[in-house]
C-alpha positions in Angstrom: -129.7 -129.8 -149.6 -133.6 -129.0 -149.2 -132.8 -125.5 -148.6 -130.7 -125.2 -151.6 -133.8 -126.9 -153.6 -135.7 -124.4 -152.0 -133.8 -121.2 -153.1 -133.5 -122.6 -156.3 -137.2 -123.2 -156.5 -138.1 -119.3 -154.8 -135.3 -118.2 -157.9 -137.4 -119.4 -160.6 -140.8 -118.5 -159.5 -139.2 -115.2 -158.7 -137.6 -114.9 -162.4 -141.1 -115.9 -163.7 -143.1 -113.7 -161.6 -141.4 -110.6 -163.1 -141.2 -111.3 -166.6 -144.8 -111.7 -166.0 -145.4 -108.2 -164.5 -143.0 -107.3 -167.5 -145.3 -108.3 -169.8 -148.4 -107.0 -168.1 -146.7 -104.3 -167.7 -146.2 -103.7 -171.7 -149.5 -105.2 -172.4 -151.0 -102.2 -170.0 -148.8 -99.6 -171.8 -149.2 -100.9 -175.2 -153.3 -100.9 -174.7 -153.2 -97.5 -173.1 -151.0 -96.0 -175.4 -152.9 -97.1 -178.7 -154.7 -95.1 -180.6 -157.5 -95.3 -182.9 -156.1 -94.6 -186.4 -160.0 -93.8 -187.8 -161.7 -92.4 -184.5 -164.5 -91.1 -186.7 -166.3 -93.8 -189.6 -167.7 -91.2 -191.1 -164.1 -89.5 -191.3 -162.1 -92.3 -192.8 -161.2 -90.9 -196.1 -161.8 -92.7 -199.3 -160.9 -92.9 -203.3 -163.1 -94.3 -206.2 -162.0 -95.0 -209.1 -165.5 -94.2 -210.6 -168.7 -93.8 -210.0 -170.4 -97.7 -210.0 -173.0 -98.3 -212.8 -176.8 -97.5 -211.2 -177.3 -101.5 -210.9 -174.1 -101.4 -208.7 -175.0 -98.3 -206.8 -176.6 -99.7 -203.7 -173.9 -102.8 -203.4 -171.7 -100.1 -203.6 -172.6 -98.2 -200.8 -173.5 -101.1 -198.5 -169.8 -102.5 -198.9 -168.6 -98.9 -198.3 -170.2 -99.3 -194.9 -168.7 -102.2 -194.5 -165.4 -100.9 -195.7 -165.4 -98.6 -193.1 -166.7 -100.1 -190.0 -163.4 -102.8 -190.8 -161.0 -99.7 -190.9 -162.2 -99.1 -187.8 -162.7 -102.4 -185.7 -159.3 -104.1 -187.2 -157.6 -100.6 -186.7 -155.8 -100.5 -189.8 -154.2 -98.0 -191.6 -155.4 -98.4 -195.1 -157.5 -101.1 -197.4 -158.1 -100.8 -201.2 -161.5 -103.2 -202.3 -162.6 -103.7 -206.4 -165.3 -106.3 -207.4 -165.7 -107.7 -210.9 -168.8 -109.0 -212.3 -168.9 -110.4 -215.9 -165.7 -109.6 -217.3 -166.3 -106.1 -215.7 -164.5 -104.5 -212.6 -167.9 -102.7 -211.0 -166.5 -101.3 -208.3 -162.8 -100.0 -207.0 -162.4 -97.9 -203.8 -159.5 -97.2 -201.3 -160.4 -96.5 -198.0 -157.8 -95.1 -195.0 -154.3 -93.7 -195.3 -151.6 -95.6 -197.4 -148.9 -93.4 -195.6 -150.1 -92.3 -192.3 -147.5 -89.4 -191.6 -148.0 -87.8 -195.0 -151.9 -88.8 -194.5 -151.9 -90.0 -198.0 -155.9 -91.6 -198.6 -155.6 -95.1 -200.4 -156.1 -94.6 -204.1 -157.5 -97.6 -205.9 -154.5 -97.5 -208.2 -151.9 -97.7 -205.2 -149.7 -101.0 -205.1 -149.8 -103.1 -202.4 -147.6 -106.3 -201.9 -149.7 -109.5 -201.6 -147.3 -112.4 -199.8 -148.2 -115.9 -201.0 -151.3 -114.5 -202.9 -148.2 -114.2 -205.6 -148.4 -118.3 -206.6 -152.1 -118.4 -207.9 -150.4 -115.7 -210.6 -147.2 -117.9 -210.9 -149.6 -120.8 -211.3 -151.5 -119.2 -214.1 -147.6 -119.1 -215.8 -147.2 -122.8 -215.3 -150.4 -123.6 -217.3 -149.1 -121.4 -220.5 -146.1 -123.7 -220.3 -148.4 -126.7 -219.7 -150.8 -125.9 -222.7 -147.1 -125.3 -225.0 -146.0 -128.8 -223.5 -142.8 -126.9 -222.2 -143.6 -128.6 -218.6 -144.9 -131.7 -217.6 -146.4 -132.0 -213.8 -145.3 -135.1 -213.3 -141.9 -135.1 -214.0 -139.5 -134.9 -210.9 -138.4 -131.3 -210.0 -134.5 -132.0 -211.1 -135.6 -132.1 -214.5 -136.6 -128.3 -214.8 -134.1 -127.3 -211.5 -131.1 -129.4 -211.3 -129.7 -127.3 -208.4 -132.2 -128.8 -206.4 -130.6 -132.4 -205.1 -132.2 -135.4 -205.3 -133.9 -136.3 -201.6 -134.5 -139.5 -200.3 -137.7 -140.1 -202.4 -138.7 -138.8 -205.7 -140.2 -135.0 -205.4 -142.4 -133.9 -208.7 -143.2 -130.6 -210.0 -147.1 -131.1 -209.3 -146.2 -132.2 -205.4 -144.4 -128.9 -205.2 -147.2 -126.4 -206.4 -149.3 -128.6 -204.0 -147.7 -128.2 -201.3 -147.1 -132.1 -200.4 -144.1 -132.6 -201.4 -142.1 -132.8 -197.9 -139.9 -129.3 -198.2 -139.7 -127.1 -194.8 -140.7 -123.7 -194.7 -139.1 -120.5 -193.3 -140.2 -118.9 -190.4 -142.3 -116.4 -192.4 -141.2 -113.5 -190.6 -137.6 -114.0 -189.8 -136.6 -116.4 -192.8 -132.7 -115.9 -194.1 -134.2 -114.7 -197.6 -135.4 -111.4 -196.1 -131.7 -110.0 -196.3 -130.5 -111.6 -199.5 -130.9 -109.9 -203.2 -131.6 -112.8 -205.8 -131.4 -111.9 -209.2 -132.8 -115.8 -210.2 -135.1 -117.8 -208.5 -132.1 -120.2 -208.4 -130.2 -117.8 -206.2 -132.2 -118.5 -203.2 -131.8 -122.3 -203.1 -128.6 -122.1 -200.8 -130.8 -121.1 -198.2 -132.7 -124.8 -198.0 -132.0 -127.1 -201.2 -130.1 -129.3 -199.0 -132.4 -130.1 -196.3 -133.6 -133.4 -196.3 -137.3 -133.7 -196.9 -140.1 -133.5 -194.0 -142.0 -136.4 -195.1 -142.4 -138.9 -197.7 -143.9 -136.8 -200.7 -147.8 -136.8 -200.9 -148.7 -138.3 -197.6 -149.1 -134.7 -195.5 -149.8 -131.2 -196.7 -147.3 -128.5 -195.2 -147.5 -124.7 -196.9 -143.8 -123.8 -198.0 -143.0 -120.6 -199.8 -139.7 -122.3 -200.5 -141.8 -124.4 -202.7 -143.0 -121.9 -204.7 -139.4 -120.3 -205.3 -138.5 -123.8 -206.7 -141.8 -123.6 -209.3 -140.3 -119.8 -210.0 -137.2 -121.5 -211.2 -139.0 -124.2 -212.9 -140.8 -121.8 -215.0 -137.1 -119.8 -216.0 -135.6 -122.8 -216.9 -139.2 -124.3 -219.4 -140.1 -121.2 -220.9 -135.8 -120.0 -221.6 -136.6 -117.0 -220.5 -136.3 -115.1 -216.9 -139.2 -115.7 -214.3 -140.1 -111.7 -213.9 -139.9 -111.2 -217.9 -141.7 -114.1 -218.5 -144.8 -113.4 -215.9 -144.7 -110.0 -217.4 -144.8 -110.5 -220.8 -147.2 -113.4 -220.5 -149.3 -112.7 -217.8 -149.5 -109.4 -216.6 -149.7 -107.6 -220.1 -152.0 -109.6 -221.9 -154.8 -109.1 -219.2 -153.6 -105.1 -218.7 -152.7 -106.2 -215.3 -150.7 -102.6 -215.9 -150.4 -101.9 -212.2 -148.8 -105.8 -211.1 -145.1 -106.1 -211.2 -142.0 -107.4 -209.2 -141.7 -105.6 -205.6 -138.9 -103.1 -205.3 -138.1 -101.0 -202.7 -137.3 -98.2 -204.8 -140.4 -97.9 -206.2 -141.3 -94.2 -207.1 -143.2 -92.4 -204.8 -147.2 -92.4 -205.3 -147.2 -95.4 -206.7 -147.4 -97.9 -203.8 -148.4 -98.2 -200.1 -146.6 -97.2 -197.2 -146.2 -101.0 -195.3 -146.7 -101.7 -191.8 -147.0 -104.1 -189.2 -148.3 -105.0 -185.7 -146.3 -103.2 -183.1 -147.5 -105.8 -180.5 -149.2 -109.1 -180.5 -149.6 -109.5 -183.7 -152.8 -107.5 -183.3 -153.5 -104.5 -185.8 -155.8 -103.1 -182.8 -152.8 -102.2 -180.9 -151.8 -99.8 -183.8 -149.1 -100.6 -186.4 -145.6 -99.2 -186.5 -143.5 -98.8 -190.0 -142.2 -102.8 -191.3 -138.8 -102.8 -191.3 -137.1 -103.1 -194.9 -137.2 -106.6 -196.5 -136.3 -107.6 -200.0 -138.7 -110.5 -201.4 -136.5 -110.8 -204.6 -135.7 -114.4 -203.1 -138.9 -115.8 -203.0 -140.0 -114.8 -206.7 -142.9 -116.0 -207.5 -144.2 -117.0 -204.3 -144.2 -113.7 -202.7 -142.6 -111.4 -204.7 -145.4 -109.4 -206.2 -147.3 -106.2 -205.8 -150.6 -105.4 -206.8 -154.1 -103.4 -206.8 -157.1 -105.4 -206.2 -158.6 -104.2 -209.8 -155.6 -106.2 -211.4 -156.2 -109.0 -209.0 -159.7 -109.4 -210.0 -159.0 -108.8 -213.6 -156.1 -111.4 -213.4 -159.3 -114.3 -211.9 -162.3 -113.1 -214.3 -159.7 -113.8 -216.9 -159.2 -117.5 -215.2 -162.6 -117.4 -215.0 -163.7 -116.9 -218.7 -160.9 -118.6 -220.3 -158.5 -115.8 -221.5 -155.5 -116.8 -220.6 -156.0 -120.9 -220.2 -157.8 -123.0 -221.8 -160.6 -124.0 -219.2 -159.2 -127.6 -219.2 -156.1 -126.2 -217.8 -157.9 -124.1 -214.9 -160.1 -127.4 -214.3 -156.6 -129.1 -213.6 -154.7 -125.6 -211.5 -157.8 -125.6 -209.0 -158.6 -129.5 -208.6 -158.0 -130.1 -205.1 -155.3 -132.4 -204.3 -155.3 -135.8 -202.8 -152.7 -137.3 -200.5 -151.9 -141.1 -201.0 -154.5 -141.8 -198.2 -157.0 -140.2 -200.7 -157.8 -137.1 -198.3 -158.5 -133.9 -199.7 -155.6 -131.2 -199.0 -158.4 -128.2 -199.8 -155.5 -126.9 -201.9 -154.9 -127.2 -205.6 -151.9 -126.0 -207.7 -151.2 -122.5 -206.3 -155.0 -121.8 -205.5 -156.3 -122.3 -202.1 -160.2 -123.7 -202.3 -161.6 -122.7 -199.0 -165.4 -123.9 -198.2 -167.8 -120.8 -197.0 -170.9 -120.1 -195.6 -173.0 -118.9 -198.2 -176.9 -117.9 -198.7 -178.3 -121.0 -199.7 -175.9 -123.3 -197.6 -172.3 -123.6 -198.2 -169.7 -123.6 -201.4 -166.2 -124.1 -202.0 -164.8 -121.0 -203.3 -161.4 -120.5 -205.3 -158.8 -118.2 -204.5 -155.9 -117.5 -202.5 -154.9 -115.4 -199.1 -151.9 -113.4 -199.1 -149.3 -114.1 -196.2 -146.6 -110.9 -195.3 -144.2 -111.5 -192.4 -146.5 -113.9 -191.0 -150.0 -112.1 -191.2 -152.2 -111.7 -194.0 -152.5 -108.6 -196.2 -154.4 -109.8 -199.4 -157.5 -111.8 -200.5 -159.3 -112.6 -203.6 -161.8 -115.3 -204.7 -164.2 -116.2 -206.9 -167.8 -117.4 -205.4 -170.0 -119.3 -207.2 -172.1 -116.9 -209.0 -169.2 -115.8 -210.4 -168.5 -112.8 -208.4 -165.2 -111.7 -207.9 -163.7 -109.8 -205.2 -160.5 -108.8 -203.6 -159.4 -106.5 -201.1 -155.5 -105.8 -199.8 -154.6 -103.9 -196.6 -151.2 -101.9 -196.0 -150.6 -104.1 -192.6 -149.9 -107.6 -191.7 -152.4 -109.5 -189.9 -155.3 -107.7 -191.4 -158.7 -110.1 -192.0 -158.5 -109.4 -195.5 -160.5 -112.5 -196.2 -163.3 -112.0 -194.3 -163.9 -108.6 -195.5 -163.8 -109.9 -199.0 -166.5 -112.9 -197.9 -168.8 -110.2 -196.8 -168.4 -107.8 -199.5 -168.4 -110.8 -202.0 -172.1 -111.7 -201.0 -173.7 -108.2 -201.0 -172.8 -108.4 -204.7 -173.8 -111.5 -205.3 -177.1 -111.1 -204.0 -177.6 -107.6 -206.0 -176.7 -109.9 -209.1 -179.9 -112.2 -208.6 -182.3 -109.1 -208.0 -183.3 -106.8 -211.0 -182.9 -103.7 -211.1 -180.7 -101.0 -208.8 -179.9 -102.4 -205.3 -181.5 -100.9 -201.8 -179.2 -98.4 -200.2 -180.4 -99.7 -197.0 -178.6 -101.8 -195.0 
């Protein structure tokens, strides 16, 4: 018997032992095989879609740097950046390749999908309805989305844009939805309207895009009209967001970025390989969109200064939510309210992170000066956000100083 325990034993530390030096092995490969998409900054090829205003001039060129030098330490194929400053979009630059076999430079005009940045534009489609008391937060969910069952507690619209209303999540990168076609927000509820809740509503915070596909469906049934006409015609035209719409993979060529993702380790350093085809109809207004950074920041200066929502509204979308403990879930109704380090001490800024396949591809936020800023990459798992930080406070600073900014660094 003790030699069979110990055969048994020199098995599995023989079965570990090599899929260790299997993934050594790989790792080795993988790290010696990568290679640098931008080996030369002063190489990686750029678009503006004008020249900045002189005031801008020397923001402009110091977030260029920056621009650049991320291209090259997150090794990523292609970002797009625009800034808005008083109603105004100052500056708008692509840097890298959006398609790196045609070497195609990143135009700021190109569309790139933004994930879950999608809800803080589905959220700005709730308020309308709010404001034309189409939609009332606090009624339960059923009321605007029948389809969804009844759980084992109560579930209202305003706990599902908040994220605290108990409903699971997919995987992000593997969910079912991926490989479904929904011509309704509706359509996707198969896939998880009759799980039972996670938790009694409002006592933990959990992210769900499911949650956001139910709001989508919310909106379709208040408003009588279909979610992507409605955010069209209601949104995206009156702010000449001309360059936001509904993903498609059949968009025409030119238009949008070539996607990719990771090809080990979720690590853009290793070098990205082509994602794999994925249909985001299903998850509507959670994820569903594509973009340019000048529409993003056109889309939050309007939040901003009131031109779609009355400011009442906005006050109410980005109040942070509280959980029946009376903690602070840092998240409001489709915008995320992250706290930064800042010149002067530190601020909570609104905004919201885009999530693709698990990794993020989008940012925008507004810091407290009122700069805006936004930046997309064509890769998952891209530090959009951090880029947009630093970017964000070059501008903001050349804001409180008179006259045209130092070049200098």
């Amino acid at each position: 018997m003790k030699r069979r325990d110990r055969t048994w034993v020199g098995l599995i530390i023989g079965v570990i032992g090599t899929a260790l030096l299997a993934f050594l092995g790989l790792f080795t490969y993988i790290s010696f095989t990568s290679t640098p998409l931008h080996p030369d900054v002063a190489k990686v090829p750029s678009v503006q879609q004008a020249d900045p205003m002189p005031q801008w001039a020397g923001a402009a060129e110091q977030a260029r740097r920056i621009a650049r030098a991320s291209v090259i330490e997150q090794n990523l194929p292609g970002l797009s950046i625009a800034v808005g400053v008083g109603g105004d979009v100052v500056w708008a630059e692509g840097f890298g390749w959006a398609d790196l076999d045609k070497r195609i430079p990143v135009g700021p005009r190109l569309r790139f999908r933004i994930g879950t940045a999608s809800t803080a534009l589905t959220s700005a489609g709730v308020g309308l309805l709010l404001e034309k008391q189409k939609l009332k937060l606090d009624d339960e969910i059923q009321t605007y989305v029948p389809e969804f069952p009844r759980k084992q507690w109560p579930v209202t619209v305003r706990q599902v844009m908040g994220h605290v209303a108990g409903i699971g999540n997919d995987s992000g990168d593997e969910g079912p939805l991926l490989s479904q076609h929904c011509q309704r927000p509706v359509d996707a509820l198969p896939a998880f309207a009759d799980d039972a809740l996670l938790f009694e509503p409002a006592t933990r915070y959990r992210f769900s895009r499911y949650d956001w596909i139910l709001v989508s469906a919310a909106i379709e049934k208040a408003s009588g009209e279909p979610f992507l006409r409605f955010m069209r015609q209601q949104v995206f035209e009156p702010l000449d967001m001309n360059d936001t719409k509904e993903d498609a993979a059949s968009a025409p060529a030119g238009e949008a970025v070539t996607p990719y993702f990771p090809r080990f380790a979720a690590d853009t350093r290793y070098g990205p390989d082509p994602m794999r085809e994925v249909d985001y109809s299903c998850y509507a207004g959670s994820s569903a969109f594509v973009s340019t950074p000048s529409d993003l920041v056109r889309f939050v200066m309007a939040i901003n200064r009131g031109t779609l929502l009355q400011p009442a509204t906005v006050q109410l979308l980005q109040a942070p939510q509280r959980l029946l403990s009376g903690q602070d879930t840092g998240y409001g109704l489709g915008w995320d309210l992250e706290t930064v380090a800042l010149p002067g001490g530190s601020a909570r800024v609104a905004g919201h992170d885009g999530d693709l396949l698990g990794g993020m591809v989008a940012s925008f936020m507004t810091l407290p000066d009122g700069t805006v800023v936004a930046v997309t990459s064509n890769t998952s798992y891209a530090d959009t956000a951090a880029i947009a930080l630093h970017i964000g406070r070059i501008f903001s600073e050349q804001k409180k100083s008179p006259g045209p900014a130092r070049t200098g660094s």
